[in-house]
N, C-alpha and C positions, 0 to 999 in steps of 0.2 A: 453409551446412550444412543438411541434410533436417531440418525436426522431425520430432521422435522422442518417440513416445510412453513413459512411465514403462515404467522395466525393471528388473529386480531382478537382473540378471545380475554378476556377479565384476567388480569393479575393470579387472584388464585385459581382459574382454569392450568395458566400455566407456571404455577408454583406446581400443581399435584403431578406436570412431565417430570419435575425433581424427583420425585417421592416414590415414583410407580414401581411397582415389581417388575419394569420392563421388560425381566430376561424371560419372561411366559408369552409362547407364543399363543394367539387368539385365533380360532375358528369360527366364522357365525355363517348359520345356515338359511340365507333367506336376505336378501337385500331391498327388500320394501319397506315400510315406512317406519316400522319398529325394527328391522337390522340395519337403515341406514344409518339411522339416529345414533341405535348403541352402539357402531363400529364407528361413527364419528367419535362418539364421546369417551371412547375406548383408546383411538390413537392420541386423542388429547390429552389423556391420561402418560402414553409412551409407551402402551402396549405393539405389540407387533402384530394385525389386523391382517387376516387374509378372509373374506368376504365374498360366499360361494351362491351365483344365483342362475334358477335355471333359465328364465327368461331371460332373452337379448337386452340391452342397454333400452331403456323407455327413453331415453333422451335422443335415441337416430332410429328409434323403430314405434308405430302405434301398437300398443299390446292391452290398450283396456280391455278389450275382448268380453264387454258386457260385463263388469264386476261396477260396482261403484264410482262415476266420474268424480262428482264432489261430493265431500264429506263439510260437516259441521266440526270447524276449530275453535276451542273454547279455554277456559284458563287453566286446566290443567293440562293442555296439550303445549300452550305457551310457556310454562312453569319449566318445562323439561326442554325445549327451544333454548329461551332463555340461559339455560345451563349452559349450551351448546352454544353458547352467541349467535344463533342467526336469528333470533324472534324476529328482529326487525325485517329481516327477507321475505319474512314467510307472512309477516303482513303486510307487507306491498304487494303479495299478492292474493289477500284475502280482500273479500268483498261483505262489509259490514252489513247482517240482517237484524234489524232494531227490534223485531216481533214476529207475531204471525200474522197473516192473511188470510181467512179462511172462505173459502168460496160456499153458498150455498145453491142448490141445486136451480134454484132463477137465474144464479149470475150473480149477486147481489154479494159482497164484500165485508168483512167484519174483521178489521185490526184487535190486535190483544198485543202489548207488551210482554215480554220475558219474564220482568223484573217491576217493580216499585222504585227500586233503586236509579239515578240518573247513572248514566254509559256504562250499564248490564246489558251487553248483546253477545251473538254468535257469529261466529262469521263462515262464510261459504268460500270454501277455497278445491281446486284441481287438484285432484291426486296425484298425478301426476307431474303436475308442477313443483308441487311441495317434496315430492320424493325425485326429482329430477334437481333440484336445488340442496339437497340432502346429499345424493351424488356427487355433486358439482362441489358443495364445498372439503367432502371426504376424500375428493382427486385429489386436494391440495397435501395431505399428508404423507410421507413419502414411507410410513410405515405403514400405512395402507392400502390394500391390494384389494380391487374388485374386479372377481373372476363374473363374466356373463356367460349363457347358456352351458351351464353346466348344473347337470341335474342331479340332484343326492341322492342314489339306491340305496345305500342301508348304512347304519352308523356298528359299530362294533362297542359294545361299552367296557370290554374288558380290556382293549387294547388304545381306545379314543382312538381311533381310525374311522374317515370317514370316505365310504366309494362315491365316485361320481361320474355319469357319464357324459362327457363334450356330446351335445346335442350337433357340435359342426360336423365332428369325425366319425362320430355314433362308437369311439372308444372311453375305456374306461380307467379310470386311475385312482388310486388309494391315497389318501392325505392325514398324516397324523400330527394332532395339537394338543398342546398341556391342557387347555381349558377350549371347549366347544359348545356353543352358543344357538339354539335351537330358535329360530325367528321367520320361521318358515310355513306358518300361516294356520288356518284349519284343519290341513290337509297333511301335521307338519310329519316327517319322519321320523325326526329323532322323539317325539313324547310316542309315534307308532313303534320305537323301535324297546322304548321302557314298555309297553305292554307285550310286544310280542317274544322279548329275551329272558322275562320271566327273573331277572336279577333279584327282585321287590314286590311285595304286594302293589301295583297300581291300583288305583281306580279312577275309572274313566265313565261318562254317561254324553251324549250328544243327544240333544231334543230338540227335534224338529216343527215349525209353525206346520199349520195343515195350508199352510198360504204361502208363496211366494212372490218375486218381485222381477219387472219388468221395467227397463226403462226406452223412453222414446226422448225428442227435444223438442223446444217449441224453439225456431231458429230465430236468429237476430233480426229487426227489419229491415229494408232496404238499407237505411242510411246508417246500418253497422250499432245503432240502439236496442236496449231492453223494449222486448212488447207489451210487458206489465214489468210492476217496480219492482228494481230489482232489489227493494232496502228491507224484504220482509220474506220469509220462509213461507212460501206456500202451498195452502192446504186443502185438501176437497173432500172433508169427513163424509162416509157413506154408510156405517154402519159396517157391512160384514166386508167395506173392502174401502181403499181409501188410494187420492192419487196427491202427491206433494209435488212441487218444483223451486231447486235452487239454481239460483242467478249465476254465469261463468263468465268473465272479464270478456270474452267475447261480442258480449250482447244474447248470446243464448242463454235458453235455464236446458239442466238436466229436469226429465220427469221422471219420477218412477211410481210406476202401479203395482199397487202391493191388493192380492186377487188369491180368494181358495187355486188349488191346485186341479180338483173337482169338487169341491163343495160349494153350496151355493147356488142362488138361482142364479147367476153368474160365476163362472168360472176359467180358469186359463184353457180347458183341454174345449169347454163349449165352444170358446170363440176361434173359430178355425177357418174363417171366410171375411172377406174384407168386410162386407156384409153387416154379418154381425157384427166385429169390430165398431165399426159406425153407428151404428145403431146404439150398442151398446154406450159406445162415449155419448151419442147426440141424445141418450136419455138421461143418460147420470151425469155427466162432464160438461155441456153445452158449450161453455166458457170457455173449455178447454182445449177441444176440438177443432173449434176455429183458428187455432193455434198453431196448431199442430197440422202443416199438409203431405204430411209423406207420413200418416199413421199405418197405414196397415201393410207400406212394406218394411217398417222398425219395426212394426210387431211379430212380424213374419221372422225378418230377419235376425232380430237380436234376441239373445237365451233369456231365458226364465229361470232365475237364481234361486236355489233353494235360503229358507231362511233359518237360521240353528242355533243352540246356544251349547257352546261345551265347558263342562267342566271336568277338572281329575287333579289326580295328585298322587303321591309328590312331582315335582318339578324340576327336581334333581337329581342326578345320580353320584354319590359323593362330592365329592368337591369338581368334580371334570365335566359334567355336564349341567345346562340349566334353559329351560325351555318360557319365553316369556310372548308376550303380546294375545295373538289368534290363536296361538300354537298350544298355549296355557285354557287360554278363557275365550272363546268365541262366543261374542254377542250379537244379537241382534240391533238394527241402525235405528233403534224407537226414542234410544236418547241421544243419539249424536254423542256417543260416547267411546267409540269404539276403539278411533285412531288416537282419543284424548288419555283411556285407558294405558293403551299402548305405550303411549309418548310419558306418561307418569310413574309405569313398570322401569323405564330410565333412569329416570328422577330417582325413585324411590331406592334402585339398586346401587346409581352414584353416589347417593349419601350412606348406603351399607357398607358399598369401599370403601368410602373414606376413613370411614372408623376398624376394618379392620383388614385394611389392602396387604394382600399374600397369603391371606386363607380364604382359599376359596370355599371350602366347607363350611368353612362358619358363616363366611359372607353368605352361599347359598340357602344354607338352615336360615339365617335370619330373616332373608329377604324374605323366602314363602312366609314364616310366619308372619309377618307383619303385616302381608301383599293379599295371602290367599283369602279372608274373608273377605276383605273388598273386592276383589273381582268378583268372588261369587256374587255379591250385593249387587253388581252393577250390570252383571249379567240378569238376576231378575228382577232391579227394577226396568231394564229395557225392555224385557216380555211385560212387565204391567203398562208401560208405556204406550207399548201397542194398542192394547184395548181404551186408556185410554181418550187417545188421539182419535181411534176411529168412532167408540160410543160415547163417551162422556162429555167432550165438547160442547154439544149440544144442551146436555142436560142443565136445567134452571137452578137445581140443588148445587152440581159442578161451578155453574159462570157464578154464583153466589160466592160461593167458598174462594173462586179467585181474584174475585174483586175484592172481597173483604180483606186478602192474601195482599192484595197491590195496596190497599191502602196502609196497611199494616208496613209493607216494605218503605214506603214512600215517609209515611209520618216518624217510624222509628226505624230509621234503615239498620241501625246497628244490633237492634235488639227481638227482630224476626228476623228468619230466613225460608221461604216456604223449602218445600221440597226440590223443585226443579232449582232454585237458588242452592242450593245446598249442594245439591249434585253437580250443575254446571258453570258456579261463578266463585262458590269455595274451594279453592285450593288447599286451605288449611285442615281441612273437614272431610276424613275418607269415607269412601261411599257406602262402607258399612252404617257408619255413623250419622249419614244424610239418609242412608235408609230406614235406618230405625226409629230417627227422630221423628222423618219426616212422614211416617208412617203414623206414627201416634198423635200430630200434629192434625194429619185428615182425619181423622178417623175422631176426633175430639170436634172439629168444625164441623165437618156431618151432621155428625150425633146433634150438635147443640143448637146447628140450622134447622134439623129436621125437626126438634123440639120445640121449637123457639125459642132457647132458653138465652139466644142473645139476636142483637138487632144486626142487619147487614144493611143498612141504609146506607147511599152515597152521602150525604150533607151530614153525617156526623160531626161534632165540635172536637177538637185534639183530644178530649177530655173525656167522652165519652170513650172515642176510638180507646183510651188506654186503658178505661175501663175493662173492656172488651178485650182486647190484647191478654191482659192480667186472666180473664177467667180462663181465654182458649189457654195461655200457658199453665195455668194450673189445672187444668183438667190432663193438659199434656204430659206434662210429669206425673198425675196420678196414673194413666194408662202405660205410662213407663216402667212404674214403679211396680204396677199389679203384672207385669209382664217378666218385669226380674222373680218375683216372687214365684209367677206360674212355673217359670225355668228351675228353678229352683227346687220345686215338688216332684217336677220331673229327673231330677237328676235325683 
């Protein structure tokens, strides 16, 4: 059995170092937020954990290098925490946003709730914090080893040999493991390396927004406080482009502008002078601007991040390889889903072991089937996300349908869940199944606002409200139902 350094984890965390197949040695390619996780939850296990990343240690170097400062943490990101025993680390250092805030072009402010439900929020947490605490507690196991700068050129899948070059020495060295573990991002090698070996049919597609994203900050104020509150996600809907900002324990928020790349009467490649820069915020942003005094040399200086979504498959190569997080499913950030995705491909693959630890084949077959619709579902409701948040905010049919949605959550919290609830506060409910539903659920309110064929008053009696509830859910299940059927014809 591996020593194992002192763990404070739950009884059955470490009943399952009894159990493990420990004599398999582990490879994972990628040591950020989805390979710290699963190389933590790996040695917990009593795997023997070697942990290859090309970037220096984030905890004694800065390396955001323009990728996303904070992410949105939500219950299925904590579900897989949890597993791991640090939830509670990781929300000391999340910063709870109870709704949104959405700025209109005056200036003028408009709160919205998440949820219906009381303590349904998201919260704003450092990425680097949370993957430097992810680190921090993975040091503690001593069958755990994390290699930094060390970059993975090509994986071999007939031998699981994987090269890598020391970014110190700029040499290179071959590492061979039973089972190797692909968590190495959008970019990742090892799913580049199942299409370019030709072993298997892949398939792969990567779809690009015509928009991308830029972020600047609006800094703390003198006396080390938030300059707007920091207890709500905010938003500055614009139609073909849009700017948010979350809150960071510092007193800063991250911004970011999400902006055509050339499209648009506005665009990333037009604004190329401080000039315009300015201009361009002091027409659409005002609020925002005044915030922000070092804008046009972050603009200058920090990258404009393409935005993608990918999907492919398979995810495995027999039983020895298995590619999960970004590397699998890369989404877009429209539902704050991305790192939650991540951190639940953990979850989900720890409960595959459990039930049948030392086949890794079958563990691997199972996992994609249970896993792969739901990434893809969560990959495109983040693309319908987008458009919502930049056009449909606005719209009087849209703020209709959510309010009737909050009252609905509020008077029968157990017996609706709109869509964003489904997606972001159900754990028990994969996102195939929050997309389906919650698909037929709009799409029945729509219809039946744009009819009149039911009332959205605020001063409805309980009584009424359930009236109402009854018909949207049976309208919902008849569009369910004609939607099984359509499949149906078609197969």
């Amino acid at each position: 059995m591996t020593d194992i350094k002192e763990n404070n984890n739950s009884d059955k965390n470490l009943s399952s170092l009894e159990n493990s197949d420990s004599t398999k040695d582990i490879l994972v390619i990628g040591a950020g937020l989805c390979g710290s996780l699963l190389a933590l939850r790996l040695a917990q296990r009593g795997y023997n954990v070697n942990v290859y990343e090309s970037r220096p240690d984030l905890r004694v170097t800065d390396i955001s290098a323009g990728r996303s400062i904070n992410l949105a943490l939500s219950d299925r990101g904590f579900r897989a925490l949890r597993l791991a025993g640090v939830e509670d680390k990781a929300r000391a250092i999340c910063i709870p946003m109870k709704g949104r805030l959405m700025h209109d072009i005056e200036g003028r402010t408009f709160a919205s709730k998440y949820s219906g439900r009381d303590g349904e929020y998201i919260n704003s947490i450092s990425r680097g914090d949370l993957n430097g605490m992810l680190l921090t507690e993975a040091d503690r196991f001593e069958n755990l080893n994390i290699h930094f700068n060390k970059e993975c050129t090509n994986i071999d899948l007939d031998t699981n040999t994987v090269t890598f070059k020391d970014r110190n020495t700029n040499t290179s060295f071959n590492i061979s493991s039973d089972v190797i573990f692909g968590t190495d991002g959008a970019g990742s090698e090892l799913r580049k390396s199942y299409f370019l070996q030709r072993k298997f049919l892949f398939s792969f597609s990567q779809n690009f927004l015509t928009h991308g994203y830029k972020e600047l900050e609006i800094p703390a104020a003198a006396d080390g406080t938030h300059q707007i509150s920091k207890d709500y996600l905010h938003i500055w809907p614009r139609g073909e482009y849009m700017l948010i900002a979350l809150a960071n324990l510092d007193g800063s928020f991250t911004v970011t502008l999400f902006l055509g790349h050339e499209e648009g009467t506005y665009h990333f490649k037009g604004l190329d002078t401080e000039d315009k820069i300015k201009a361009f915020f002091q027409e659409q942003f005002p609020d925002a601007l005044a915030l922000i005094p070092n804008i046009a040399e972050e603009f200058a200086n920090n990258p404009t991040g393409p935005l993608g979504t990918i999907k492919c498959s398979p995810w495995h190569y027999k039983g020895q390889t298995l590619i999960l997080g970004d590397a699998a499913h890369a989404v877009v950030p429209f539902y704050g889903q991305g790192m939650n995705a991540s951190f639940e491909d953990v979850a989900v693959l720890d409960g595959i072991i459990d039930k049948h630890e030392g086949d890794w084949e079958t563990i691997f077959k199972t996992y994609e089937h249970v896993r792969k619709a739901n990434a893809d579902a969560i990959g495109e409701l983040a693309e319908e996300n987008y458009y919502e948040m930049r056009d449909h905010v606005a719209n009087p049919i849209f703020k209709k349908k959510r309010q009737l949605e909050m009252q609905f959550e509020k008077a029968f919290p157990n017996a609706y869940f709109s869509k964003y609830s489904m997606v972001t506060f159900n754990e028990n409910i994969g996102y195939f199944e929050a997309m389906t539903r919650g698909r037929a659920q709009d799409k029945a309110i729509l219809n039946m606002i744009t009819d009149n064929a039911i009332s959205t008053t605020i001063d409805m009696t309980k009584e009424q409200l359930k009236d109402v509830l009854h018909q949207v859910l049976e309208k919902t299940n008849d569009i369910l139902d004609d939607d099984k059927i359509a499949k149906t014809m078609h197969h």
